[in-house]
C-alpha positions in Angstrom: 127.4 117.3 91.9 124.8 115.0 93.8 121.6 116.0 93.1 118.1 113.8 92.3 114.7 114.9 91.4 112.2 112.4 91.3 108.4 112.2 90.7 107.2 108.7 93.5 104.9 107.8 95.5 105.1 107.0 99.2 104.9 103.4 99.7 106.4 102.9 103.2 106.8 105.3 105.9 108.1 104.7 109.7 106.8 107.1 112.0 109.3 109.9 113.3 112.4 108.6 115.5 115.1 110.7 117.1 119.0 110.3 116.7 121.0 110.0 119.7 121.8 113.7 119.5 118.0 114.7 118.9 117.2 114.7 115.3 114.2 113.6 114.0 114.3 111.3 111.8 111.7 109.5 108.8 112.6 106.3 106.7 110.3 105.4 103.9 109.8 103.6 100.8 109.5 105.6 97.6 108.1 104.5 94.2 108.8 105.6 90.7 107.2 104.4 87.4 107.7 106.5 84.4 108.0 106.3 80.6 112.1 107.6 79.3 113.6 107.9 76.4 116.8 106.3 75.5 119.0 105.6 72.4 115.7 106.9 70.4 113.6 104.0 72.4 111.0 104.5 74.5 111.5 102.8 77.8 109.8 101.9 80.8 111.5 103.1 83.9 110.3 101.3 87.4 112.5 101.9 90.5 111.6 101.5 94.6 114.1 103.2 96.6 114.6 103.8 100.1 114.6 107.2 101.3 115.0 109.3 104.4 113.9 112.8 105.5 116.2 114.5 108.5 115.9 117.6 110.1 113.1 120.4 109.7 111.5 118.5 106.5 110.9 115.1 108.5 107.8 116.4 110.3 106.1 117.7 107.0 106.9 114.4 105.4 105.5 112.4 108.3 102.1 114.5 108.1 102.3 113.5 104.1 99.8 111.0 102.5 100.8 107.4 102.3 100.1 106.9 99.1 100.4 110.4 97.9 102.5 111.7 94.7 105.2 114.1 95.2 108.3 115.5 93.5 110.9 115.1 95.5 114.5 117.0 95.6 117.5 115.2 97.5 120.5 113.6 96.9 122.0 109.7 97.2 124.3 108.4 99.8 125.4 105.3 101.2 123.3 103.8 104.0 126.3 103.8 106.3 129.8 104.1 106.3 130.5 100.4 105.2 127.2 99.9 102.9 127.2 99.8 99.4 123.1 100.2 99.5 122.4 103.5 98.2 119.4 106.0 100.1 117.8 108.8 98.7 118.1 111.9 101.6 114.8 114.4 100.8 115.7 117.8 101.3 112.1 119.1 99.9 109.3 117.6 98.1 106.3 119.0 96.9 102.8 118.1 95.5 102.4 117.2 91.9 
């Protein structure tokens, strides 16, 4: 199973562009700072990870605020066939 759920904040965010076959698209920036526990220690987990919204969602993410926190549902996949860079596809998000 490929699922992520994230708490971030949008850092970067391109406006709307459209595929070839006419999908709009969104690419953005999203940031994550958070407190986890592992091995009984308390560590500090800091991540920035690029992120695209497709589809239906991408005009609702466009109209979000820059800057804004949001919990976001998705999962990862490769940027591109032969990329080994990892991007996190949002299928919803909402406000914290």
């Amino acid at each position: 199973m490929n699922q992520l759920r994230v708490i971030a904040l949008i850092t970067e965010r391109d406006s709307v562009r459209y595929t070839p076959a006419g999908l709009p698209i969104v690419n953005a920036v999203l940031q994550h700072s958070s407190q986890q526990m592992e091995a009984g220690i308390a560590r500090l987990a800091e991540f920035e990870i690029p992120a695209i919204a497709a589809g239906d969602i991408s005009k609702r993410f466009s109209e979000a605020t820059l800057g804004g926190i949001y919990e976001f549902t998705g999962f990862l996949a490769k940027k591109n066939r032969n990329s080994r860079t990892l991007v996190f596809h949002i299928i919803d998000f909402r406000t914290v």
